[in-house]
C-alpha positions in Angstrom: 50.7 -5.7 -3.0 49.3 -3.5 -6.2 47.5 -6.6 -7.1 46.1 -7.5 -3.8 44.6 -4.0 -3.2 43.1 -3.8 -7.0 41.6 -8.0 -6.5 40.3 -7.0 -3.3 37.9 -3.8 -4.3 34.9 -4.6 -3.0 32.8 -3.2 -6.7 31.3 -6.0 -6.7 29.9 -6.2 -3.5 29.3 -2.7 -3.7 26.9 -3.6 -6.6 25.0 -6.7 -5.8 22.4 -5.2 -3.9 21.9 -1.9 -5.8 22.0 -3.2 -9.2 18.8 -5.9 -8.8 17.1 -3.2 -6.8 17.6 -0.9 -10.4 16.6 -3.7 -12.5 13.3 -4.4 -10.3 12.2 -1.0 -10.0 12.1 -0.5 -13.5 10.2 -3.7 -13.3 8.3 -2.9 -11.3 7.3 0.4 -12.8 6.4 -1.3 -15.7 3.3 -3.6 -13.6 2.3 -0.4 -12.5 4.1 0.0 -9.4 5.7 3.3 -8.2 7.9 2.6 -5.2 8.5 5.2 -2.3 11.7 3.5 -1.0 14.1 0.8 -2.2 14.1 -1.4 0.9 10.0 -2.1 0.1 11.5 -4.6 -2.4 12.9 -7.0 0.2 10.1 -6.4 2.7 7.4 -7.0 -0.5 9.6 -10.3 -0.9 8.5 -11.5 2.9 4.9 -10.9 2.8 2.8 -14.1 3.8 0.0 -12.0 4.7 -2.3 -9.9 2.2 -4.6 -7.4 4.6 -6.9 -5.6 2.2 -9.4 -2.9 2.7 -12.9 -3.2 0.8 -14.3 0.2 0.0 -12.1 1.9 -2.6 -9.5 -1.5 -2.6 -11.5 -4.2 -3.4 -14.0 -2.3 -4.9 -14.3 0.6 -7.5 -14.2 4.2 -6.2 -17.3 4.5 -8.4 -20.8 3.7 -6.7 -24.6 3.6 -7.8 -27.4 5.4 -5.5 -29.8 3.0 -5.0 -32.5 4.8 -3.5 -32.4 8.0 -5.1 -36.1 8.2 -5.9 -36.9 7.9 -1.8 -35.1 11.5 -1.1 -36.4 14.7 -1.4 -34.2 16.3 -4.5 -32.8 19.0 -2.3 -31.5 17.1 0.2 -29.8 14.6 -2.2 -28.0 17.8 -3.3 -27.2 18.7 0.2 -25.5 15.5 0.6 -23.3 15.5 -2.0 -22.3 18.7 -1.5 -20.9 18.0 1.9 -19.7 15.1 0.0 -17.8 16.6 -2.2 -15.0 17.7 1.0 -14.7 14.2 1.8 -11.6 11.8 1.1 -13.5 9.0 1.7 -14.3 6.7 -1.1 -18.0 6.4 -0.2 -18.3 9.9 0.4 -16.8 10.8 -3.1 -18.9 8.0 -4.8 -22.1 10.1 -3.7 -20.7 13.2 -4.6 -20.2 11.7 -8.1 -23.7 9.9 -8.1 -25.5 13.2 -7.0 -23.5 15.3 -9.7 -22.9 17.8 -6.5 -20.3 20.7 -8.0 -20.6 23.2 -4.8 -18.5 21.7 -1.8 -18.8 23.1 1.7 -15.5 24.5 2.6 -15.4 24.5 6.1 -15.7 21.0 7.5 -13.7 18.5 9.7 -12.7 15.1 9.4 -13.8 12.8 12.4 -11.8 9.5 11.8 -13.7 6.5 11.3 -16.9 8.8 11.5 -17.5 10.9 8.6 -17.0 14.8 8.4 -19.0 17.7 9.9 -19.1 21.5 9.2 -17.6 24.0 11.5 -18.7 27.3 10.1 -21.6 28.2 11.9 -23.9 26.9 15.0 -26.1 24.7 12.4 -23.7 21.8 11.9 -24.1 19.2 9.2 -23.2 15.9 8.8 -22.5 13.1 6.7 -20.9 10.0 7.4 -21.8 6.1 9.1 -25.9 6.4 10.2 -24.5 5.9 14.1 -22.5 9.4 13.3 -25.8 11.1 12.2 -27.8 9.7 15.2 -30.1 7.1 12.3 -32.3 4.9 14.4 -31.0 1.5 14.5 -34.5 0.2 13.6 -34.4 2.3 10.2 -31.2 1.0 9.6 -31.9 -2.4 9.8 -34.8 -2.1 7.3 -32.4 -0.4 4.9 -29.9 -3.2 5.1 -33.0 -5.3 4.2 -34.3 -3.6 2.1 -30.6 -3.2 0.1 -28.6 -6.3 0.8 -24.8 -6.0 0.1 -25.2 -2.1 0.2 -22.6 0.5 2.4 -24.9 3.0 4.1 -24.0 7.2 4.4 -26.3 9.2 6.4 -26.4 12.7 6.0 -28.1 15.1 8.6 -28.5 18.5 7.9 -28.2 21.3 10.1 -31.6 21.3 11.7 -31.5 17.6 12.9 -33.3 15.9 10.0 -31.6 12.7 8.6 -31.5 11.1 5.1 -30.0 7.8 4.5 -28.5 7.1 0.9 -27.5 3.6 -0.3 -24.8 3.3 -2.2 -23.4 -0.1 -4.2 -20.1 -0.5 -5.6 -18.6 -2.8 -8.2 -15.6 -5.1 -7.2 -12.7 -4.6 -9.6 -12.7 -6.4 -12.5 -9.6 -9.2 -11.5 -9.9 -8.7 -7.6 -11.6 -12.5 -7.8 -8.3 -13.6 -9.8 -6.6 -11.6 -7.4 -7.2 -13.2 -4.4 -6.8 -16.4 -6.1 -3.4 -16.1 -7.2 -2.6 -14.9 -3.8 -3.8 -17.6 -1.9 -1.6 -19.9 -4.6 1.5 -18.4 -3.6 1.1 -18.9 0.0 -0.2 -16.1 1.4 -2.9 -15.9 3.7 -5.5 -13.0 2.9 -8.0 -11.0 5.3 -10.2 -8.4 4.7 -10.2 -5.5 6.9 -13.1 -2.7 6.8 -14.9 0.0 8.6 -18.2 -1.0 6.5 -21.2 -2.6 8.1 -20.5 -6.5 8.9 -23.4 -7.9 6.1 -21.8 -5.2 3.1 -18.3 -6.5 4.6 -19.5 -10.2 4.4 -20.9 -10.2 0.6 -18.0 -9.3 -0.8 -15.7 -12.2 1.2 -18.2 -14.3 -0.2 -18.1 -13.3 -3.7 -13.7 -13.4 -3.4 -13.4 -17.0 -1.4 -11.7 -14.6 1.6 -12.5 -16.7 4.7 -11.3 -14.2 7.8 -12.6 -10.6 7.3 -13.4 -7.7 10.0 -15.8 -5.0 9.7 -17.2 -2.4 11.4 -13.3 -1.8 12.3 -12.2 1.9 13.6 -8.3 2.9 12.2 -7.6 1.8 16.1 -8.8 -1.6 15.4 -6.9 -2.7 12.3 -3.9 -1.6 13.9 -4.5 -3.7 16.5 -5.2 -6.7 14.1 -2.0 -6.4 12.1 0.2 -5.8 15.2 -1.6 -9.4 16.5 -0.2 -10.9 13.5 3.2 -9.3 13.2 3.3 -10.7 16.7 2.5 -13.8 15.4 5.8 -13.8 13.2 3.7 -12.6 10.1 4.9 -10.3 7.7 2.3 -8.2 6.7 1.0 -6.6 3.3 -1.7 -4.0 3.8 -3.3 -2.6 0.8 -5.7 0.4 1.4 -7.1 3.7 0.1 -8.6 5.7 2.5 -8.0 8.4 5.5 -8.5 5.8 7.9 -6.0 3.3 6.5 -3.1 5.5 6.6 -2.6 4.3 10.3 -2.7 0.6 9.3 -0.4 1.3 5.8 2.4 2.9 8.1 1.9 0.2 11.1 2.3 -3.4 8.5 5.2 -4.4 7.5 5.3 -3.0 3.9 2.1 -1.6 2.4 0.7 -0.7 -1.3 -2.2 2.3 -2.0 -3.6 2.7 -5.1 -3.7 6.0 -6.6 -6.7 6.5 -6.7 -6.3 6.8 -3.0 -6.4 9.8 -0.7 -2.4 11.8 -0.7 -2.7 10.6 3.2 -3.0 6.7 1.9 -0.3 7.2 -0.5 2.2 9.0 1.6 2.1 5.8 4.5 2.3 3.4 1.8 5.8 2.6 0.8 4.2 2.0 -2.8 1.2 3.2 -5.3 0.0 0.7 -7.8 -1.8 2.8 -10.8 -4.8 1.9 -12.8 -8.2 -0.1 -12.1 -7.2 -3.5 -11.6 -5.6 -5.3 -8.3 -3.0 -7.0 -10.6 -0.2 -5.1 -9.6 -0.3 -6.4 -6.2 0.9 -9.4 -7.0 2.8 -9.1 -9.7 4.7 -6.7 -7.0 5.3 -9.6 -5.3 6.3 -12.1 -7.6 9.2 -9.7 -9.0 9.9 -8.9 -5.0 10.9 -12.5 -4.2 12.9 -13.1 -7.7 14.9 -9.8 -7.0 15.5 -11.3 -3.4 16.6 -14.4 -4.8 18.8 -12.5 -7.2 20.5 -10.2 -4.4 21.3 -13.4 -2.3 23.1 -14.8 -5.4 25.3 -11.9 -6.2 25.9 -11.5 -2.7 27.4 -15.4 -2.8 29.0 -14.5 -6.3 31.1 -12.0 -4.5 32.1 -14.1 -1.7 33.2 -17.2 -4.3 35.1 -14.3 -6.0 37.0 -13.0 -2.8 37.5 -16.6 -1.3 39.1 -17.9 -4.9 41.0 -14.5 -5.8 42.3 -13.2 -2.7 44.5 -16.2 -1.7 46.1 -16.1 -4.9 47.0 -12.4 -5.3 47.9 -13.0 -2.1 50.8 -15.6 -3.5 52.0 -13.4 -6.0 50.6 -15.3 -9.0 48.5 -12.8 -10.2 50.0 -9.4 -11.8 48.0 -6.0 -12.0 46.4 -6.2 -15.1 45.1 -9.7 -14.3 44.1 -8.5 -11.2 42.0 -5.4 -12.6 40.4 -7.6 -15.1 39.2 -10.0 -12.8 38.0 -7.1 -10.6 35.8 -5.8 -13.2 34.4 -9.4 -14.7 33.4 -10.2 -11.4 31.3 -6.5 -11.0 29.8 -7.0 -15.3 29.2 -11.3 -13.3 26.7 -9.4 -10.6 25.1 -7.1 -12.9 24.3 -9.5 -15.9 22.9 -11.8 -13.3 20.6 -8.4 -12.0 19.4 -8.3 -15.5 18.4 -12.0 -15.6 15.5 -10.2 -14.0 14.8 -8.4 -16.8 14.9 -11.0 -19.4 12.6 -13.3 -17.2 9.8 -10.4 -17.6 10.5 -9.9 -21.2 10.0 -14.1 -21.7 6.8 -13.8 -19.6 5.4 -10.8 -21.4 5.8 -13.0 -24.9 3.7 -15.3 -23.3 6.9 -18.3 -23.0 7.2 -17.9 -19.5 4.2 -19.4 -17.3 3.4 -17.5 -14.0 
């Protein structure tokens, strides 16, 4: 009876699970990756979708002012300072271009918009040119005139509009990115608030055949719950105030941190530094720390099946017992850091990925 209850404790059951999720953690850590909850790791390892966002994602937070020369100085400065109380990556890219350092204080967010101030009857704003009431004509001859260019009108408080053009660079691997992505299986979209010909550039330039723009936080909701409904499981990677919706609503979801807190509180993972390379490399060590969980969950089960019956019988005395107890918990744990030693071979470059 001593040796049936001692055979029979269930350490290493107990440990299968929590014991690969250790071991990929701290690999993923490593890659970059800063997980917000330990279950991401087996939703990461069903993604078949990969939804990403374009300004501040795809691209680099950083952005050049293109027409610069066309404003009057003073109103350049305007915009940036009402810049500078934005979360948005466009609206802190010309805050950084127009070297503002004074932000108005007293402003409010209006998602998928832009932001307008609320301290006095003279309201400002700054945000997409429909927002700051742009004529669609002068619009169209700025998209001309800048092809591949994100657009962020600013209208001051006694109705006068100014339209600033801003370009940003893709990250460095996003191309790779993609690519890898698509050679693991997974379809990819891009999902964005920009303008559709800014929105479409960029697709080009990645080899991303389905992509969205002019989307509202509403609509890229409404695009990932159309796939989850479709049986997909969902990745969504995204950065700004209006993606925190569509983070919390996919099935697991990665910010970067160079994200808004909102972004990163929804997403149940940040990814650190400039490049996109985390994203998959989050995945890869995802499905390996699945397949590992699912084989120390079957180790356990051989060990019970074979052990049990024969404590059972009386052949086995309490020492035996204990020792088999405890090889089969050190079995599940060297098999967790099988993990580990895969990374370390594909780090030394004899491991292809």
């Amino acid at each position: 009876a001593v040796s049936v209850l001692i055979i029979t404790c269930p350490c290493a059951l107990a440990l299968a699970i929590p014991a690969v999720q250790v071991v990929a953690s701290g690999l993923l850590f490593r890659v970059g990756v800063l997980l917000h909850s330990g279950d991401a790791i087996e939703r990461l390892a069903s993604v078949d979708t990969v939804i990403f966002d374009k300004t501040g994602t795809l691209t680099l937070p950083e952005a050049r002012l293109l027409n610069e020369a066309e404003i009057p100085v003073e109103r350049v400065r305007a915009a940036g300072r009402l810049a500078r109380a934005s979360r948005h990556p466009l609206g802190i890219a010309l805050a950084e271009a127009t070297r503002a350092v004074a932000p108005v204080t007293e402003v409010r967010e209006v998602p998928g918009l832009g932001i307008e101030t609320t301290g006095s009857d003279r309201v400002e704003r700054l945000g997409s040119p429909a927002f700051c009431g742009v004529d669609p004509v002068r619009e169209a001859e700025l998209h001309d005139r800048y092809p591949g260019a994100s657009l962020v009108a600013h209208r001051d408080g006694d109705g006068d509009v100014i339209v600033c053009a801003l370009r940003q660079g893709l990250r460095e691997d996003a191309a790779a990115v993609i690519a890898e992505l698509k050679a693991s299986g997974c379809a990819v979209e891009i999902l964005s608030g920009d303008r559709e010909a800014a929105v479409a550039a960029v697709a080009a330039e990645l080899g991303v055949d389905r992509f969205s723009a002019a989307l509202k936080p509403a609509d890229k909701i409404a695009r990932i719950e159309a796939l989850k409904a479709e049986g997909r499981k969902v990745l969504m990677v995204g950065d700004g105030l209006n993606d925190a919706p569509a983070l919390a609503a996919a099935t697991v979801s990665l910010s970067p941190v160079t994200g808004v807190h909102l972004s990163q509180a929804a997403a149940d993972a940040v990814f650190l530094g400039d490049r996109l390379a985390p994203v998959p490399a989050a995945l890869r060590i995802s499905r390996r720390a699945k397949a590992a969980m699912i084989e120390n969950l079957g180790l356990s089960v051989v060990y019970n099946i074979v052990a049990v019956p024969i404590a059972v019988a009386g052949f086995v005395t309490p020492l035996i017992a204990a020792l088999a107890m405890s090889g089969s918990s050190i079995l599940v744990t060297l098999n967790a850091l099988r993990l580990r030693l895969g990374a370390d071979r594909r780090v030394r470059g004899q491991e292809k990925p």
